[in-house]
py3Dmol code that shows the C-alpha trace and the ligand (Angstrom):
import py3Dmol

protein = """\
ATOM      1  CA  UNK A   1     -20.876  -1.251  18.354  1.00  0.00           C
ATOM      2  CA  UNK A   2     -17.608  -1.855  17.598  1.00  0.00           C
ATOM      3  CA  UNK A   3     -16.001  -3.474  14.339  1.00  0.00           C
ATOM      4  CA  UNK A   4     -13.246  -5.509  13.453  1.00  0.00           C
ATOM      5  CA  UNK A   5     -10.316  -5.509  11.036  1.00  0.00           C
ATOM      6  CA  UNK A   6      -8.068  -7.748  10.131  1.00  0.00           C
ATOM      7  CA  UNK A   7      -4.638  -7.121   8.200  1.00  0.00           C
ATOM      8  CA  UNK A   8      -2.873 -10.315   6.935  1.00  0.00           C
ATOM      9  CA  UNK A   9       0.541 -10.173   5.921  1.00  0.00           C
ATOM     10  CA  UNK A  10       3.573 -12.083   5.135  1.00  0.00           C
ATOM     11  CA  UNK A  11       4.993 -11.679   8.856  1.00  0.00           C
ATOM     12  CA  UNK A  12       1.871 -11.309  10.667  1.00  0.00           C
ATOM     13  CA  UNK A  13      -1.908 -11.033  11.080  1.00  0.00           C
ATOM     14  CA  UNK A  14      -2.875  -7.965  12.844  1.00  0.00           C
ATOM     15  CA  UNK A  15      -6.402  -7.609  14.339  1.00  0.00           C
ATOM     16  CA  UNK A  16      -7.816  -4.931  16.024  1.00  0.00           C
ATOM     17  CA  UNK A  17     -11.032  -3.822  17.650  1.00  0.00           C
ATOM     18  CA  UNK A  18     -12.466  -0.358  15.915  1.00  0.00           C
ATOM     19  CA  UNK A  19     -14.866   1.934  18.184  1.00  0.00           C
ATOM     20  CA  UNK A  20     -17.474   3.569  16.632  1.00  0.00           C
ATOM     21  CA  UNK A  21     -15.230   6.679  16.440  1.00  0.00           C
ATOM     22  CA  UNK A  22     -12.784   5.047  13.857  1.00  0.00           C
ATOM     23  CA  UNK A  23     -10.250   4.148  16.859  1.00  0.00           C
ATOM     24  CA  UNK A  24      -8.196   1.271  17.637  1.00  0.00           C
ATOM     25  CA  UNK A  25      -9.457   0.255  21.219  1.00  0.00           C
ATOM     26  CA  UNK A  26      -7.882  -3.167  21.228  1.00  0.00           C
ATOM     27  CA  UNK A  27      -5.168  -4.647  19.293  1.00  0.00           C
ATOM     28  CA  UNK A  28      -3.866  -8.763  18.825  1.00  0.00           C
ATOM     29  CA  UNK A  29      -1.333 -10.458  16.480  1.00  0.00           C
ATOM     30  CA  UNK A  30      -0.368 -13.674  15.396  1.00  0.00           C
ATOM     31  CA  UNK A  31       3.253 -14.533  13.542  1.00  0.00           C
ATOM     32  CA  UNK A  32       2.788 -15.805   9.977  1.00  0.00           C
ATOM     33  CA  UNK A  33       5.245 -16.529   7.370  1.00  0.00           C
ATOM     34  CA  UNK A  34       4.898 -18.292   4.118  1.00  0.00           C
ATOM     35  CA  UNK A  35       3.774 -21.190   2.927  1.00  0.00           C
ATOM     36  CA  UNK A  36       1.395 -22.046   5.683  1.00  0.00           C
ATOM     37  CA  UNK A  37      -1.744 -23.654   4.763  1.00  0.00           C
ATOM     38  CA  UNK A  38      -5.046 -21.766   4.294  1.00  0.00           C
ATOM     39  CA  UNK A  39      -6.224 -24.086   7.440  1.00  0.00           C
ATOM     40  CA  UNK A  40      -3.881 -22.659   9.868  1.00  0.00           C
ATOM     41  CA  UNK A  41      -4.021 -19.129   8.736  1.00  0.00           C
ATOM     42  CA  UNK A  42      -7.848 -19.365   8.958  1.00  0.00           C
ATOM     43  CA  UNK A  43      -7.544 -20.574  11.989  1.00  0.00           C
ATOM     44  CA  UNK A  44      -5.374 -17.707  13.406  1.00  0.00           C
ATOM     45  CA  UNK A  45      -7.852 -15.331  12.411  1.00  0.00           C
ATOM     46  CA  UNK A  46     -10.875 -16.835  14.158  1.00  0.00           C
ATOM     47  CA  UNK A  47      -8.365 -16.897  17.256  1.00  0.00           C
ATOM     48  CA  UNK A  48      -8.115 -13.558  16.834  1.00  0.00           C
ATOM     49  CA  UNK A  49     -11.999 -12.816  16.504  1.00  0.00           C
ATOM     50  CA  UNK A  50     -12.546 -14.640  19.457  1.00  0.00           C
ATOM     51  CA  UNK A  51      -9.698 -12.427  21.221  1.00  0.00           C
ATOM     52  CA  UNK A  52     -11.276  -9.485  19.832  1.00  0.00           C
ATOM     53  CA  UNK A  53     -15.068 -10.379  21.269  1.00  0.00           C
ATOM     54  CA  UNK A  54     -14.052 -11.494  24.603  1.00  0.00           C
ATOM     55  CA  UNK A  55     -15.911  -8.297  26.069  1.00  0.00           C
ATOM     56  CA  UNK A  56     -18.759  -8.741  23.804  1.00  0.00           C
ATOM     57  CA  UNK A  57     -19.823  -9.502  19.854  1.00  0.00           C
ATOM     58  CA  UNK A  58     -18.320  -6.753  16.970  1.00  0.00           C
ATOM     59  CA  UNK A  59     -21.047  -5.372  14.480  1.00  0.00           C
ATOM     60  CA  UNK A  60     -18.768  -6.578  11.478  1.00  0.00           C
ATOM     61  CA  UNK A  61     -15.490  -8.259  10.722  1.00  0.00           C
ATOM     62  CA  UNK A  62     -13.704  -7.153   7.863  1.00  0.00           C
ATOM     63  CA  UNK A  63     -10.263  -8.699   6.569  1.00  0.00           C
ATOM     64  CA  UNK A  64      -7.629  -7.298   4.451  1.00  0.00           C
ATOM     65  CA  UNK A  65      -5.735  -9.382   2.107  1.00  0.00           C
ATOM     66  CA  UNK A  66      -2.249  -9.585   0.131  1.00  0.00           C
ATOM     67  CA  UNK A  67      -3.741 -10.049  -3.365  1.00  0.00           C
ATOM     68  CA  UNK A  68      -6.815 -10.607  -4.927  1.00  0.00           C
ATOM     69  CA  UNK A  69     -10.240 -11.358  -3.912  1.00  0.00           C
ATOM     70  CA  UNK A  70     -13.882 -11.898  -4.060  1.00  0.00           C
ATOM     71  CA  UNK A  71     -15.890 -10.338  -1.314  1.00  0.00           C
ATOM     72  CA  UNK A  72     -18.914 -11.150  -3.172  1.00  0.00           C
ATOM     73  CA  UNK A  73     -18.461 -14.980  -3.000  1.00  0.00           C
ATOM     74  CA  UNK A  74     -16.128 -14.202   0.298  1.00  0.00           C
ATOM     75  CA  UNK A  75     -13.616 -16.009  -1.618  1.00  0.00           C
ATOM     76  CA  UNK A  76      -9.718 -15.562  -1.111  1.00  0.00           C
ATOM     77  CA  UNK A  77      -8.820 -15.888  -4.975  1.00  0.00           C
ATOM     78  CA  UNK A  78      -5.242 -15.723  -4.943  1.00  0.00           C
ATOM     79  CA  UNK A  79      -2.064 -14.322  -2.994  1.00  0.00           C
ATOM     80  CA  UNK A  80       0.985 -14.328  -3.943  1.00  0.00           C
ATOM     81  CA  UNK A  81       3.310 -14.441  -1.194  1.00  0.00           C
ATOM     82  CA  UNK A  82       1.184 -16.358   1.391  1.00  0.00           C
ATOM     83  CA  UNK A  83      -0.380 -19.013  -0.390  1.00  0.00           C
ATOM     84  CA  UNK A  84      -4.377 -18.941  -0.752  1.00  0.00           C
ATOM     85  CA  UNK A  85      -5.599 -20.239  -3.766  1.00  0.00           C
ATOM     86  CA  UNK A  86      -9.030 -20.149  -4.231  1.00  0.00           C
ATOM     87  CA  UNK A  87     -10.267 -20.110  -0.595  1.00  0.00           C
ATOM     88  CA  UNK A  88     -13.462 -20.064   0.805  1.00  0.00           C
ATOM     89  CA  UNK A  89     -12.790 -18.292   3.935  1.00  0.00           C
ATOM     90  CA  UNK A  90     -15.499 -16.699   4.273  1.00  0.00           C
ATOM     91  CA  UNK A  91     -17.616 -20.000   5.102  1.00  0.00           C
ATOM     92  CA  UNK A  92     -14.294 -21.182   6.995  1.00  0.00           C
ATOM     93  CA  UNK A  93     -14.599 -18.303   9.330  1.00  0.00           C
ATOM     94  CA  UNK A  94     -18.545 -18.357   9.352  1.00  0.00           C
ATOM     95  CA  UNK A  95     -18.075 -22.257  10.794  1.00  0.00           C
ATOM     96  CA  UNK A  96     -15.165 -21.427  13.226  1.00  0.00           C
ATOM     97  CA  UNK A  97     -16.588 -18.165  14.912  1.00  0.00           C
ATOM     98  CA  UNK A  98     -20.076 -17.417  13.569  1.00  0.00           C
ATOM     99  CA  UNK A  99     -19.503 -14.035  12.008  1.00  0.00           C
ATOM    100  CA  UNK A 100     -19.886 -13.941   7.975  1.00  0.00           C
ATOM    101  CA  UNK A 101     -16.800 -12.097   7.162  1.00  0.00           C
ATOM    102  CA  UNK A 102     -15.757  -9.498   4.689  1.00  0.00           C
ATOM    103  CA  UNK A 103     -12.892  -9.788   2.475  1.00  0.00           C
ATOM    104  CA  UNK A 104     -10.893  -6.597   0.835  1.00  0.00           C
ATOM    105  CA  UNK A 105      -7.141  -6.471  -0.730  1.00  0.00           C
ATOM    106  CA  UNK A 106      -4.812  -4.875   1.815  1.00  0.00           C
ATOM    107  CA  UNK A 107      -3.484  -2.085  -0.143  1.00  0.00           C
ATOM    108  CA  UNK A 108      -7.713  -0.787  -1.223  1.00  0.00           C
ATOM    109  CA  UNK A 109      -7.882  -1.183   3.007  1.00  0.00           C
ATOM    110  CA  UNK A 110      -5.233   1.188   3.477  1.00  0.00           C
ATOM    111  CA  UNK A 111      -6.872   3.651   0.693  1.00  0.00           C
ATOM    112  CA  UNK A 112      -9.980   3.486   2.168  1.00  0.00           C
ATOM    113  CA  UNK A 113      -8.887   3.962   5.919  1.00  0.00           C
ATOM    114  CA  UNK A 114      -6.971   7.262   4.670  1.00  0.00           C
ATOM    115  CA  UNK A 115      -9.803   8.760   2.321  1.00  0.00           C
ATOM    116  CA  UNK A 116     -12.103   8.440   5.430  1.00  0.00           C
ATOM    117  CA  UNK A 117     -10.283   9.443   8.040  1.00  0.00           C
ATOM    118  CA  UNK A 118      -6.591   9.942   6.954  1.00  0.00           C
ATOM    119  CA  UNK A 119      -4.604  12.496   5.035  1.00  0.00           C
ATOM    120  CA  UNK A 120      -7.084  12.489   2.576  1.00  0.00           C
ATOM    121  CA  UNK A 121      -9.828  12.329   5.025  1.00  0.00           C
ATOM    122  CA  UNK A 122     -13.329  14.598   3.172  1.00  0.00           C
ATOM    123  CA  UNK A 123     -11.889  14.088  -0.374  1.00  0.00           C
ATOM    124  CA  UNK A 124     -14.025  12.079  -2.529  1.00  0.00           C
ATOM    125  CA  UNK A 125     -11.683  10.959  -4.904  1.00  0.00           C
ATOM    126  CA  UNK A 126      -8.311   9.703  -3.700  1.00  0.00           C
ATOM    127  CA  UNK A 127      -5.565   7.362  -5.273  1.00  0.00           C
ATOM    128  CA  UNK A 128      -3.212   6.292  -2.741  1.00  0.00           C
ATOM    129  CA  UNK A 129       0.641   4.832  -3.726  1.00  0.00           C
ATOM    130  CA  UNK A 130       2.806   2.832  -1.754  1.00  0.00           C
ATOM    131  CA  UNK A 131       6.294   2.823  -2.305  1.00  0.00           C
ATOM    132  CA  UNK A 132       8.195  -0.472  -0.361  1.00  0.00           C
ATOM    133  CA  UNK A 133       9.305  -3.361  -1.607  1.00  0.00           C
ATOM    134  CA  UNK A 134       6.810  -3.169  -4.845  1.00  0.00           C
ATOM    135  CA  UNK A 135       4.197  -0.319  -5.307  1.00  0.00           C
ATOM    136  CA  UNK A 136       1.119  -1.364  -4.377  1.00  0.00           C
ATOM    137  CA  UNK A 137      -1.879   1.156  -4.547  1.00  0.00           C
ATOM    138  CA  UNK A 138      -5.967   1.829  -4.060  1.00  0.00           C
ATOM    139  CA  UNK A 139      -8.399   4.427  -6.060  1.00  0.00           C
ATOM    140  CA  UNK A 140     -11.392   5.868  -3.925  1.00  0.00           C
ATOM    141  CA  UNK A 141     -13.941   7.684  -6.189  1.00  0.00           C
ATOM    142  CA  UNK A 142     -17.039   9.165  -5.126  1.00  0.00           C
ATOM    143  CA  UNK A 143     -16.184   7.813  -1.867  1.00  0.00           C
ATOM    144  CA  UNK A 144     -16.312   4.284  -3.415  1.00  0.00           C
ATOM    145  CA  UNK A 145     -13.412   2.006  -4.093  1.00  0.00           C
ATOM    146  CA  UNK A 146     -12.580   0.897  -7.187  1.00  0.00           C
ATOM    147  CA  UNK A 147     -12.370  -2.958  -6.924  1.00  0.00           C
ATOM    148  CA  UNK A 148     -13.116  -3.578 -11.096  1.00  0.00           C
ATOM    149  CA  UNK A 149     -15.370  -7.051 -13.023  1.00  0.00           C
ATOM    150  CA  UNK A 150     -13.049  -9.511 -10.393  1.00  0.00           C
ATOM    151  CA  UNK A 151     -12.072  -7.199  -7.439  1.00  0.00           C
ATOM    152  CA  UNK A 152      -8.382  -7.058  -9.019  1.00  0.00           C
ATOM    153  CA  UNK A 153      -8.302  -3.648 -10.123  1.00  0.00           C
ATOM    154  CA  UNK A 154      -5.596  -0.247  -8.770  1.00  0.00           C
ATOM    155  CA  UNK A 155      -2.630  -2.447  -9.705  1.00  0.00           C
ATOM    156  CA  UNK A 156      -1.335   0.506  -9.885  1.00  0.00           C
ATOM    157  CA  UNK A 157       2.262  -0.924  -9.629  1.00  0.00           C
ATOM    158  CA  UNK A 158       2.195  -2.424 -13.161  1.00  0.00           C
ATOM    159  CA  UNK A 159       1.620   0.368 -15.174  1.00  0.00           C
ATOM    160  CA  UNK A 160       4.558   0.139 -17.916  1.00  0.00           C
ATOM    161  CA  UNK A 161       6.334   3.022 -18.688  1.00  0.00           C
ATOM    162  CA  UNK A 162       8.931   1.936 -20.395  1.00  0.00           C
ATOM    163  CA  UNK A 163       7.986  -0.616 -23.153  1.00  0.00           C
ATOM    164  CA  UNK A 164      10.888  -3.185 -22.684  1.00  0.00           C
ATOM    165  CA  UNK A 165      12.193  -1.609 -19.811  1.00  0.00           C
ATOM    166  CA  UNK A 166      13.393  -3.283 -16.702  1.00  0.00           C
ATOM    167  CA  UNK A 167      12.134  -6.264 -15.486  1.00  0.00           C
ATOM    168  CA  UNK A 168       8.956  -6.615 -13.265  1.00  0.00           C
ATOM    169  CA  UNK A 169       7.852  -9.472 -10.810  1.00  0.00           C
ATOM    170  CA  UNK A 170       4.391  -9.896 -12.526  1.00  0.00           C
ATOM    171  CA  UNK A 171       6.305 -11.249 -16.066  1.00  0.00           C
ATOM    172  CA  UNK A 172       5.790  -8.196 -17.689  1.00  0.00           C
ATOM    173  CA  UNK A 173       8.976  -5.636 -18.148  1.00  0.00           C
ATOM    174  CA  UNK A 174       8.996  -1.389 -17.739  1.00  0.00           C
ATOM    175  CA  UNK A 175       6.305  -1.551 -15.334  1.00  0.00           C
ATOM    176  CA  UNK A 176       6.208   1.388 -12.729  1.00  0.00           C
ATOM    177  CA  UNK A 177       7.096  -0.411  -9.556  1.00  0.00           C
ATOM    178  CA  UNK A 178      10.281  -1.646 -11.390  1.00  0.00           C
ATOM    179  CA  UNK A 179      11.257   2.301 -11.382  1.00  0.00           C
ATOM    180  CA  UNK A 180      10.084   3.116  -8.607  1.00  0.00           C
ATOM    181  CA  UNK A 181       9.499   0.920  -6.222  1.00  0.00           C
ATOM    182  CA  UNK A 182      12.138   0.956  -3.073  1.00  0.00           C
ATOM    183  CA  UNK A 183      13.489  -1.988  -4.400  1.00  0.00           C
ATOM    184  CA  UNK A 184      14.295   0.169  -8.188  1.00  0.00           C
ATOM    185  CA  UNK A 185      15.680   3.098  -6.462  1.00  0.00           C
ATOM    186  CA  UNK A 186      18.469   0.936  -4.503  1.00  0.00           C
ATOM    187  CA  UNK A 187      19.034  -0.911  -7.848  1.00  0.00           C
ATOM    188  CA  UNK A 188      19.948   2.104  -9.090  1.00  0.00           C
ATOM    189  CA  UNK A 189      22.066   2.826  -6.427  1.00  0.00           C
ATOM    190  CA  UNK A 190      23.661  -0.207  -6.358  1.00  0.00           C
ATOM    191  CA  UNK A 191      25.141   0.700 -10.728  1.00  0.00           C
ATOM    192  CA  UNK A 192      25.912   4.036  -9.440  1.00  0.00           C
ATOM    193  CA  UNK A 193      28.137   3.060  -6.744  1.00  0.00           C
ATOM    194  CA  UNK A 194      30.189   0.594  -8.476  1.00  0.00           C
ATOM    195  CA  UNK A 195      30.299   3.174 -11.353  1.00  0.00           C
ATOM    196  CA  UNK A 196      31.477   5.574  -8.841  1.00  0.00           C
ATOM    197  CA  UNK A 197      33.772   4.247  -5.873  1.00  0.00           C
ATOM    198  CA  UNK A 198      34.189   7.628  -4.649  1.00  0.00           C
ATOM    199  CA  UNK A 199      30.797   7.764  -3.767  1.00  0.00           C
ATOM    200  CA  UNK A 200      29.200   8.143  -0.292  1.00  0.00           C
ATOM    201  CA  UNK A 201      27.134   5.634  -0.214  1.00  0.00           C
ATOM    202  CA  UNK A 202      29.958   2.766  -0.410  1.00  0.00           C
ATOM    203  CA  UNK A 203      30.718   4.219   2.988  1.00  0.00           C
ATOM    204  CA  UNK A 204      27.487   4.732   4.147  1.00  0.00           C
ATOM    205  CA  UNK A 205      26.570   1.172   2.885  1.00  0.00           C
ATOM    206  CA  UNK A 206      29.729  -0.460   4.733  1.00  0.00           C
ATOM    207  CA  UNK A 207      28.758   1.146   7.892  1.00  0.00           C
ATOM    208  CA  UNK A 208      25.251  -0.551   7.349  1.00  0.00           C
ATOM    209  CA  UNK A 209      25.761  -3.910   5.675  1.00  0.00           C
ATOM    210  CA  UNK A 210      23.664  -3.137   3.286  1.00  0.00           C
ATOM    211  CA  UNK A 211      22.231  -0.973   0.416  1.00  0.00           C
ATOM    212  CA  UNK A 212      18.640   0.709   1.358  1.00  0.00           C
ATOM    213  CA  UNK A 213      16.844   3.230   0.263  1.00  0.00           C
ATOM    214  CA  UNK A 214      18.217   5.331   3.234  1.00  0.00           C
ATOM    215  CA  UNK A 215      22.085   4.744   1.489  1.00  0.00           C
ATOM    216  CA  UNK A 216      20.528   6.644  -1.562  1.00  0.00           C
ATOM    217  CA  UNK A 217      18.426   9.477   0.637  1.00  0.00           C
ATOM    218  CA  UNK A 218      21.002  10.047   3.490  1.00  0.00           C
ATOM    219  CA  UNK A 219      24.035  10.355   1.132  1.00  0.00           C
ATOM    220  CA  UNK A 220      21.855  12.803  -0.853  1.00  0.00           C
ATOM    221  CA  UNK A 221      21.424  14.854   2.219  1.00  0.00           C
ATOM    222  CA  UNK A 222      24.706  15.041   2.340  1.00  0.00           C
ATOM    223  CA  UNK A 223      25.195  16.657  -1.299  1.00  0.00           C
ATOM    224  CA  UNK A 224      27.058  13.420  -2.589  1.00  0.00           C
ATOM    225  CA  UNK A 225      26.751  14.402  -6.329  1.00  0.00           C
ATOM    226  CA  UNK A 226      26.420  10.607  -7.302  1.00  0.00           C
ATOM    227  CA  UNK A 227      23.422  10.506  -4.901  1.00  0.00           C
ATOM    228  CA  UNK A 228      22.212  13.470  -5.939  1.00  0.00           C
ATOM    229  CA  UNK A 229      21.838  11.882  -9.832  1.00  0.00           C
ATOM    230  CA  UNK A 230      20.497   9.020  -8.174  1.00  0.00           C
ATOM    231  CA  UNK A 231      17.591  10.131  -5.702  1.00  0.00           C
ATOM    232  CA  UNK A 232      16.930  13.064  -8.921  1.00  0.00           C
ATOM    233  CA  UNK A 233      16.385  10.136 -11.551  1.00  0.00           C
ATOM    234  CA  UNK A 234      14.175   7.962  -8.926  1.00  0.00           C
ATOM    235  CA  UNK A 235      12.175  10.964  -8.497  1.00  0.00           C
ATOM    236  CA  UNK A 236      11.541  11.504 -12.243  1.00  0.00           C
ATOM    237  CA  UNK A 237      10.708   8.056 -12.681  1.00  0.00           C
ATOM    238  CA  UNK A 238       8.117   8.553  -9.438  1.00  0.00           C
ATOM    239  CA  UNK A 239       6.924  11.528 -11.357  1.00  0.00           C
ATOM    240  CA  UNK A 240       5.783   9.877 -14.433  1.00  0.00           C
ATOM    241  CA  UNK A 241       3.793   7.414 -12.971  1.00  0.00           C
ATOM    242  CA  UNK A 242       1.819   9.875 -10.434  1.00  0.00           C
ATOM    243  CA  UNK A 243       1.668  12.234 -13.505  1.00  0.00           C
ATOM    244  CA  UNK A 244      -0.201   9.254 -15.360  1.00  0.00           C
ATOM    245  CA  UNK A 245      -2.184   8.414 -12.359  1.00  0.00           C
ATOM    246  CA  UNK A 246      -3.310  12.180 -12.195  1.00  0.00           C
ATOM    247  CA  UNK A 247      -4.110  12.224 -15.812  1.00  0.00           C
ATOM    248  CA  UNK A 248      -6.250   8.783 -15.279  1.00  0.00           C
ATOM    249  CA  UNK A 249      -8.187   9.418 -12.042  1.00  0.00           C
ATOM    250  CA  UNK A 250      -7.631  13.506 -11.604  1.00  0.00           C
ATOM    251  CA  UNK A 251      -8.369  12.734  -7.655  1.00  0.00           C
ATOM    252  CA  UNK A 252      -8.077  15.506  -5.056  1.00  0.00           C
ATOM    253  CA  UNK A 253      -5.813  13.663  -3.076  1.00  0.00           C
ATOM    254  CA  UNK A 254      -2.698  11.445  -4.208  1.00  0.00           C
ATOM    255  CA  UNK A 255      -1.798  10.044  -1.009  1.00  0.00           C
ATOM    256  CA  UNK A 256       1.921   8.359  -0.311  1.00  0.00           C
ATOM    257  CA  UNK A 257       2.595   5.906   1.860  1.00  0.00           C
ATOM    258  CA  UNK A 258       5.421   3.083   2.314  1.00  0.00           C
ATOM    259  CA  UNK A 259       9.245   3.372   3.876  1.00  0.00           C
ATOM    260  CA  UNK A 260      10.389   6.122   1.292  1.00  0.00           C
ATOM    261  CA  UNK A 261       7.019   8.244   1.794  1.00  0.00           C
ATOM    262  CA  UNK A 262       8.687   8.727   5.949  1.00  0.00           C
ATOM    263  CA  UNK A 263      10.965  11.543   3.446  1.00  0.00           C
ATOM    264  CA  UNK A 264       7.602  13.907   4.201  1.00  0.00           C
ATOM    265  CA  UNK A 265       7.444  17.371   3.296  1.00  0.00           C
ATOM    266  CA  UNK A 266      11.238  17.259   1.738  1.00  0.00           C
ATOM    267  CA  UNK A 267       9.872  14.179  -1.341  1.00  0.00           C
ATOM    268  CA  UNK A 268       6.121  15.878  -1.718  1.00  0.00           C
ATOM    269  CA  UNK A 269       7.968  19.171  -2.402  1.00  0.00           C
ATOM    270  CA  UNK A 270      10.480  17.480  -4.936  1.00  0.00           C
ATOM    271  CA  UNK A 271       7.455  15.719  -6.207  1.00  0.00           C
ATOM    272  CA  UNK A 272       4.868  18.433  -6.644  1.00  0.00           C
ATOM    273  CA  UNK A 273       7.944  20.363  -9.369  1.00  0.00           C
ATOM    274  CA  UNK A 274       8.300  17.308 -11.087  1.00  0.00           C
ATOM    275  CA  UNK A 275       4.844  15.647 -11.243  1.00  0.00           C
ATOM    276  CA  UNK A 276       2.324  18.636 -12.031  1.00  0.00           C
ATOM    277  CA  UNK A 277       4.398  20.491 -15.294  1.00  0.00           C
ATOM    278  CA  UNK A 278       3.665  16.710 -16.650  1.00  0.00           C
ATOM    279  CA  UNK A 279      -0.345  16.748 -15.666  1.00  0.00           C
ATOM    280  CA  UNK A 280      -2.598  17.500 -18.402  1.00  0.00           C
ATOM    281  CA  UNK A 281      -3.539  21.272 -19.149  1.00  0.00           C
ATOM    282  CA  UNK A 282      -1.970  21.971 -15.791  1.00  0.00           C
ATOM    283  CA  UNK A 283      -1.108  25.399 -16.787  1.00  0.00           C
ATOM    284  CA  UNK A 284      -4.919  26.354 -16.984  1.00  0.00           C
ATOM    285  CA  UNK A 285      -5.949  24.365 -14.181  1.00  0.00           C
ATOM    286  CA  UNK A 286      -7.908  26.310 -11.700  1.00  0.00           C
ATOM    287  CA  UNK A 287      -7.655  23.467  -9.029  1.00  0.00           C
ATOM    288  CA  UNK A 288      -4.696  20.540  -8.875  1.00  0.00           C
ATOM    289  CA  UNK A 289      -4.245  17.132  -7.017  1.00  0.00           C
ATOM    290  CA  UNK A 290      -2.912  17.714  -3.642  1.00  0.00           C
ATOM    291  CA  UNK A 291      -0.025  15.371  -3.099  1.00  0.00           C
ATOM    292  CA  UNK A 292       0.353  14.413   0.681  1.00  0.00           C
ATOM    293  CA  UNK A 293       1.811  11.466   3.418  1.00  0.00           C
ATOM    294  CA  UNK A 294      -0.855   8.914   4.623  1.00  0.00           C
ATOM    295  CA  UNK A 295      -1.281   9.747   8.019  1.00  0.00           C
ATOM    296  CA  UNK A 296      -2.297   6.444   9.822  1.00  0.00           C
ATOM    297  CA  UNK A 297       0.706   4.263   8.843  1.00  0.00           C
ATOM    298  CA  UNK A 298       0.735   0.433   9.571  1.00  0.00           C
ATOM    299  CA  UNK A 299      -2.565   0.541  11.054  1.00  0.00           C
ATOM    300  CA  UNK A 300      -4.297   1.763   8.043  1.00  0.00           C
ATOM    301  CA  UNK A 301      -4.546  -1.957   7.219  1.00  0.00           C
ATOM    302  CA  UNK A 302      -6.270  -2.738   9.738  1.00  0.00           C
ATOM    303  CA  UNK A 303      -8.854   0.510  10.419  1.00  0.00           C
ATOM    304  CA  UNK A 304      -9.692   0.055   6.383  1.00  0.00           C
ATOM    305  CA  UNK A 305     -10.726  -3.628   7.011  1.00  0.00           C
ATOM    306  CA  UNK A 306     -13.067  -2.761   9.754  1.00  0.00           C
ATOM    307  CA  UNK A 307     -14.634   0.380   8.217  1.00  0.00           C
ATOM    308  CA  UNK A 308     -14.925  -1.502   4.683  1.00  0.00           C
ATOM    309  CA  UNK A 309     -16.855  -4.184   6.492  1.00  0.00           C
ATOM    310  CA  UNK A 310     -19.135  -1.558   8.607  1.00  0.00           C
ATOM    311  CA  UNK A 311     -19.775   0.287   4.760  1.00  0.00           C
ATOM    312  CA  UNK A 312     -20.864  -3.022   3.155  1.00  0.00           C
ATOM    313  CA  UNK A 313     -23.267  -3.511   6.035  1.00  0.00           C
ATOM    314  CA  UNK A 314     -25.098  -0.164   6.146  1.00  0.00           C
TER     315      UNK A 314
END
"""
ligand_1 = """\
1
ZN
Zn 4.727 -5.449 -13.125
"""
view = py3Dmol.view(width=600, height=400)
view.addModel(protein, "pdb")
view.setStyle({"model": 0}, {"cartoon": {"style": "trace"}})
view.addModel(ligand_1, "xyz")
view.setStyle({"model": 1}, {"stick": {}})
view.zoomTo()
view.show()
């Protein structure tokens, strides 16, 4: 029988219908944005189920989630940029469609989805990074996730590395995602170019209207020298987190995902010089973390909602 997942974000809530061979045979979305009540958002969802079961009832329904929560209690505890606060929407659901729901943070969804049947698809231990906006993140070991005592744990983002360091958006400063995060590496592009008007990327960010990530990496390309300092200190700063995370979890697979991670073959090769000479008695290692590129990209959400939900039911 089929499953369902459901992906909530900021923009949207995805939902799709997952055959029993892990595919997507039937997609629907509804527009979000923020600051909509728990009510309405709740409500999209059971539209969706409904959507979803028109041709008959799913085996489970399983629903990823910006933030943290309580599958246990089926409680939404809190998210930060779409606003649940303590919601029960597991019995909300239960009442509006009839199926008793089950509740995972979006970022452990996408882990899971990729350690079963992903880019890190037979590995039993897996940490997987995503590098957009912040860096979010989710640790599979023994084929298990890691969820921790209140289902908040694989913040992998705030990790400081630099005690005082730059600011971070949980309150805390020199946290990894405010180094490098896609949001840190255009910060530092945004110094170098006014240090440097010569620069590339002042033309390549005219020509846009903006400063991206792609300003940084495309100007780089090029051989700009000022992007080559920049996209060379991102990547150190990269490196000593996933050197820490290897050092933590020592999982077979670190697995990248986000805008930046669309770089490929070109970043895991950059990476792989710079991250395993800082991994503990590398030199007499006889086997090493593979670094790769998730492989299912924004549907990874989704898939690791529904197979989360089929797991906790077997
Ligand atoms: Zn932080």
């Amino acid at each position: 029988m089929a499953t369902i997942g459901i992906d909530v974000g900021g923009g949207s809530i995805k939902g799709a219908l997952v055959n029993e061979e892990n595919q997507i045979v039937k997609q629907c979305t509804r527009v979000n944005r923020i600051n909509r009540s728990s009510e309405e958002m709740a409500e999209d969802m059971a539209d969706i189920i409904r959507e979803l079961t028109q041709d008959g009832p799913a085996e489970a329904v399983g629903i990823g989630l910006p933030g943290t929560v309580d599958d246990e209690a089926g409680v939404v505890v809190y998210t930060p940029n779409v606003g649940f606060r303590k919601y029960d929407l597991r019995a909300a659901l239960k009442e509006m469609t009839g199926y008793e729901v089950h509740l995972i943070n979006d970022a452990n969804a996408a882990a899971f989805a990729e350690s079963q049947i992903g880019a890190a698809q037979g590995a039993e231990s897996v940490v997987v990074v995503t590098l957009g906006t912040g860096i979010g993140g989710g640790v599979v070991i023994g084929g298990k996730l890691l969820t921790g005592y209140t289902g908040a744990a694989s913040e992998l983002g705030h990790m400081v590395i630099v005690k005082d360091g730059e600011p971070c958006g949980c309150g805390r400063k020199g946290c990894f995602e405010a180094y490098a995060s896609a949001t840190a590496l255009v910060r530092m592009a945004k110094k170098a170019m006014a240090e440097h008007p010569e620069s590339m990327m002042n033309e390549l960010a005219e020509k846009d209207g903006k400063v991206g990530a792609r300003t940084a990496f495309e100007a780089y390309d090029a051989g700009d020298p000022t992007a080559v300092s920049v996209v060379n200190e991102y990547l150190d700063w990269l490196a000593e987190g996933l050197a820490n995370l290897i050092n933590i979890f020592f999982p077979e697979v670190i697995a990248l995902s986000g805008g930046i991670a669309n770089r490929g073959e070109s970043l895991i090769k950059a990476l792989e010089e710079r991250v395993y000479p800082r991994t503990h008695g590398s030199a007499y290692a006889l086997k090493r973390t593979k670094l790769a590129i998730c492989s299912l990209g924004y549907e990874s959400g989704m898939i690791g909602a529904a197979l989360y939900a089929k797991s906790v039911m077997e």
